[in-house]
Every structure is written in structure tokens, then in C-alpha cells.
C-alpha positions as CSV (number, residue, x, y, z in Angstrom):
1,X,216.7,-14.0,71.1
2,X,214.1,-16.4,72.0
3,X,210.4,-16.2,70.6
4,X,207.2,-17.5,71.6
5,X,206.9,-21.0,70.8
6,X,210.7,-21.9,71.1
7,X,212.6,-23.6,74.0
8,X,214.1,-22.0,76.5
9,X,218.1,-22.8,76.9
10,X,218.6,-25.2,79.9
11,X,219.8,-23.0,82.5
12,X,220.4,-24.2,86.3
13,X,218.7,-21.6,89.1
14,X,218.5,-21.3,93.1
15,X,215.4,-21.4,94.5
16,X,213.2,-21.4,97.6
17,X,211.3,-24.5,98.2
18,X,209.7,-25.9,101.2
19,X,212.2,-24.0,103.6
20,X,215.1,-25.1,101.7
21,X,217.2,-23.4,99.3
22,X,217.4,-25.7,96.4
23,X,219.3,-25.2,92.7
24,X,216.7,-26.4,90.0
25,X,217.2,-26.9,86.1
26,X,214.9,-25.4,83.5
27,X,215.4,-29.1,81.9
28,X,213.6,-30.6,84.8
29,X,210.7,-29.4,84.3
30,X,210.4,-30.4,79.8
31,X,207.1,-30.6,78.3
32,X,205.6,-28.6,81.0
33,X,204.3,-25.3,81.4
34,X,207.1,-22.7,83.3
35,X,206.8,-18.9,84.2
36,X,209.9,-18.1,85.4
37,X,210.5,-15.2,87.3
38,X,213.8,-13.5,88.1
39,X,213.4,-10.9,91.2
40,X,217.0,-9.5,91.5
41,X,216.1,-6.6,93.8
42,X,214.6,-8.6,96.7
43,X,217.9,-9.9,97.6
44,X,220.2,-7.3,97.8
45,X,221.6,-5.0,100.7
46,X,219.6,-1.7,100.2
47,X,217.0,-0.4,102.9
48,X,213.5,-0.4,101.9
49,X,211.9,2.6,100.8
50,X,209.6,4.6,102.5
């Protein structure tokens, strides 16, 4: 388990950026602030609900 103040494992993650789906490591972005967000449920096959 991770806690506040560690670093996150390096992990490599799609994206949407400028019109473009691009893949993007956690790594790239060292000694910066990140808020990643995961989303599963917009992306899958189901109808919207009502």
C-alpha cells in the first residue's frame, strides 16, 4: 500500500491529449505534482442511464 508522502510506482497509461490518444508514464512527470484519475466506466459498452 502506498501512503501520503511516498512515490507512486512508475506505471505507463493511455490518455487523451490534444485530439490524440497518447500512452504517458507516471515517471515523466518526477518531482511534479500528479492527480491521477482512473475513470473505468466512461469507456465501456453500457447505455447511459436515464
Amino acid at each position: 500500500m502506498i501512503h501520503v508522502g511516498q512515490n507512486a510506482p512508475d506505471f505507463t497509461a493511455s490518455g487523451y491529449l490534444n485530439g490524440k490518444v497518447v500512452n504517458t508514464r507516471i515517471s515523466d512527470y518526477l518531482g511534479k505534482w500528479v492527480l491521477p484519475c482512473f475513470y473505468p466506466g466512461d469507456f465501456d459498452d453500457l447505455p447511459a442511464g436515464p
